[in-house]
Structure formats: structure tokens, C-alpha cells
VMD Tcl script that draws the C-alpha trace (Angstrom):
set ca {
  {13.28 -9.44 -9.74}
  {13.82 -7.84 -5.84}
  {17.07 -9.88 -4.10}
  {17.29 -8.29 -0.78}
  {17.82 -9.85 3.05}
  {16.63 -7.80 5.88}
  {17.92 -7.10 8.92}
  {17.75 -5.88 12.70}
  {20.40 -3.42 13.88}
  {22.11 -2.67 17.64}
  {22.25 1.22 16.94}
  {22.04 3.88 14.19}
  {25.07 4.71 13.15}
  {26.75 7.82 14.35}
  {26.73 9.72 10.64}
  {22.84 9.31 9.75}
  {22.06 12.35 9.42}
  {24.80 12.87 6.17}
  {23.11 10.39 4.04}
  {20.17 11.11 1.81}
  {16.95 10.22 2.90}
  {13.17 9.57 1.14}
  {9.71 9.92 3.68}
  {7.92 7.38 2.51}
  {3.93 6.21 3.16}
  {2.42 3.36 1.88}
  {-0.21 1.08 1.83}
  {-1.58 -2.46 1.28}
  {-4.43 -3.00 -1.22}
  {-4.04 -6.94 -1.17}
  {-1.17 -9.08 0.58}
  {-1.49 -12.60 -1.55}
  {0.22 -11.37 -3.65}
  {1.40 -8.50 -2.65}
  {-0.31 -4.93 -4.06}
  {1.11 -2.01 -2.46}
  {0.90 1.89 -3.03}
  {3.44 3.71 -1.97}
  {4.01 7.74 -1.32}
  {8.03 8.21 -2.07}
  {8.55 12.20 -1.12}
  {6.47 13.41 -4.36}
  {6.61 10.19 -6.44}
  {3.32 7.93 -6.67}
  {3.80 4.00 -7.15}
  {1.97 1.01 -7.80}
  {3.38 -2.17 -6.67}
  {2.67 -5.83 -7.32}
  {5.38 -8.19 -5.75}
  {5.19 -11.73 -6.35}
  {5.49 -14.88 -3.71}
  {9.52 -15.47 -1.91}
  {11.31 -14.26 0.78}
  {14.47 -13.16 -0.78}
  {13.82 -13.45 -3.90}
  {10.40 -12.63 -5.72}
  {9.04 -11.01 -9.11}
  {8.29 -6.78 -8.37}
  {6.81 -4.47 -11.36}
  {6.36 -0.72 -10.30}
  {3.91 1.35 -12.41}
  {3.75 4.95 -11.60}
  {0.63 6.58 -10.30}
  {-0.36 10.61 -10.13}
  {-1.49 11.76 -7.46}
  {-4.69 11.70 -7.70}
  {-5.05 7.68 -8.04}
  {-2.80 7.10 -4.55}
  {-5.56 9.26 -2.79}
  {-8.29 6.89 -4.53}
  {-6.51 3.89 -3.64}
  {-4.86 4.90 -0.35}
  {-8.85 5.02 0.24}
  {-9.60 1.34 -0.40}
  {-6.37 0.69 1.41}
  {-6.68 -3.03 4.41}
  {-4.75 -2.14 7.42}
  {-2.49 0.09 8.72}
  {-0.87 3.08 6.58}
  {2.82 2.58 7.17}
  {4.95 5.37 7.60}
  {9.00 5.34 7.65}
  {11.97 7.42 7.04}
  {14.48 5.64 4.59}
  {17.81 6.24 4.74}
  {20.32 5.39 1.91}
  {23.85 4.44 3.19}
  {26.40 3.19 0.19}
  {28.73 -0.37 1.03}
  {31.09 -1.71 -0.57}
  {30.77 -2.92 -4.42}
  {27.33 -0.77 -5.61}
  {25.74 -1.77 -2.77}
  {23.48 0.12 -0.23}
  {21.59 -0.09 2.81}
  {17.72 1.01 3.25}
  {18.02 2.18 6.68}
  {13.87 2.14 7.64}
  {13.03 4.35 10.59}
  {9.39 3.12 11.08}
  {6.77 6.38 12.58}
  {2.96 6.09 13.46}
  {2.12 2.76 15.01}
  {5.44 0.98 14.11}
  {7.67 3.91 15.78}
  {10.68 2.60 17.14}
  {10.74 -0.21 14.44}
  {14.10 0.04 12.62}
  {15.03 -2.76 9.57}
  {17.84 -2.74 6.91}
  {17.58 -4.10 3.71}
  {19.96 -4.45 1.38}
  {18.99 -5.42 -2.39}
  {21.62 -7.80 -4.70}
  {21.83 -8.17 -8.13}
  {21.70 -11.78 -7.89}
  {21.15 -14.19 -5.06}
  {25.20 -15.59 -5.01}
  {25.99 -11.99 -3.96}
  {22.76 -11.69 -1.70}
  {23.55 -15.23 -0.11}
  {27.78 -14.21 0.50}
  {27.09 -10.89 1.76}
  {28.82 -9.99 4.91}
  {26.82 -7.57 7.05}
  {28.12 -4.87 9.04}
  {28.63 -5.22 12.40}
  {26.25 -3.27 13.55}
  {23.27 -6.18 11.99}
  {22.80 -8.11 14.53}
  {20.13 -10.73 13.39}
  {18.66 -11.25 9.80}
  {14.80 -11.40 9.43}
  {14.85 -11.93 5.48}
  {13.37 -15.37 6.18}
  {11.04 -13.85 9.14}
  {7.31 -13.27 7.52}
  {6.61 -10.60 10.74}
  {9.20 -8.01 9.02}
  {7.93 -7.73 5.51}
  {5.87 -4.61 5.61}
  {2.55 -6.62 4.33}
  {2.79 -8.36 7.37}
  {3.34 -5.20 9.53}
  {0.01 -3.81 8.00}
  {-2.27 -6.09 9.17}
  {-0.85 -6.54 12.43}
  {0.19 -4.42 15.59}
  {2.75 -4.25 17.74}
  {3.51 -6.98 20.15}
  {0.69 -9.03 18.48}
  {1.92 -12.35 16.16}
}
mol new
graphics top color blue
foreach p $ca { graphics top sphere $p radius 0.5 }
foreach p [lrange $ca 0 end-1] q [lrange $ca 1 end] { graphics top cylinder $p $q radius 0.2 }
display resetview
């Protein structure tokens, strides 16, 4: 089970570039439900992800190499492309800082994932979140594939 809420930000915080980051790619073989592929620095992964907003089934399988480039292939839409940064909060919890590239450059999102939705629904943002989108359809990345900017 994925528990996360999204969310736009006013700026990047001052320290990015001291927390770890992943380059990630990924793509969109079917987006009811959800099938993704996804390119995670030199890991390969197969994604199904179930119907919800903030809450939904996810199972990961892991793919070689070899099977992303087949797949990335047969791929609808737009390959998305983002830098992910990891910033730790408070109790175990961390942000997924998205810088978006390619078509979606200049898109930035945070997501933070909960281990159950009573923490996910009494979370307290930073300030720095200015609006959550968790319950916005246009900022799940299946949506972002199949669309382009400044089109709804």
C-alpha cells in the first residue's frame, strides 16, 4: 500500500544540493490502472499501482535492463524525466523533492509517503508547501504523460 499527499512548493530550499539524490526516467505502459516502468539511476522497475488518490495498492517487480528498453519501446506518451531529491522530516519521514526535465522542466512536486493514512491525514507540511495536489488528478505522473504543459 503507497500513503503519500503531494504537494506544490514556493522555493527550493537553500541546502538541496546536500541531500542525496536518484535521476529517474520512466514511462507509462497503461494508466487504468496504472503500469509504469521506471529507470531509478541503474535500477529497472515494473510498476502496477492500483485506483486512489492517497491511498492505493503498488507491487514493484524488478526488471534488467534489457526488458525496460523493450518496454520503454511500447511505452503511450511522454517519457518523464525528473531529479528526486530525498530530504529527511521529522519522525522517519521524508520528502521526494521532484525536479521535473524534458517537457515538464520547471515542474517541481513533493511527496511525502506515510505509513498509514492517520499520520498521512495529520501531517503538518513545511512552510515552504504552499498548496497540496494529492487530491489533484493533473499531478500524478500518469496524468503528466499523456498530457502537455498548459493543456487540461
Amino acid at each position: 500500500m503507497e500513503i503519500e499527499r503531494k504537494f506544490l512548493i514556493s522555493h527550493l530550499p537553500d541546502d538541496l544540493d546536500e541531500y542525496p539524490f536518484h535521476l529517474i526516467e520512466q514511462a507509462y505502459l497503461c494508466t487504468s490502472p496504472v503500469v509504469r516502468i521506471r529507470r531509478q539511476d541503474h535500477d529497472y522497475i515494473l510498476t502496477y499501482k492500483g485506483s486512489g488518490m492517497m491511498s492505493r495498492e503498488e507491487y514493484n517487480l524488478p526488471l534488467t535492463p534489457e526488458a525496460y528498453q523493450h518496454l520503454l519501446a511500447k511505452a503511450d506518451g511522454t517519457i518523464l524525466t525528473k531529479k528526486r531529491y530525498l530530504i529527511p522530516l521529522e519522525q522517519g519521514l521524508k520528502i521526494e523533492l521532484d525536479l521535473f526535465d524534458g517537457e515538464w522542466s520547471g515542474l517541481i512536486l513533493a511527496e511525502v509517503e506515510f505509513p498509514n493514512e492517520e499520520t498521512a491525514r495529520n501531517f503538518i507540511p513545511p512552510n515552504w508547501f504552499i498548496k497540496d495536489v494529492t487530491f489533484d488528478g493533473r499531478y500524478h505522473n500518469s496524468w503528466l504523460s499523456q498530457h502537455h504543459p498548459g493543456q487540461d
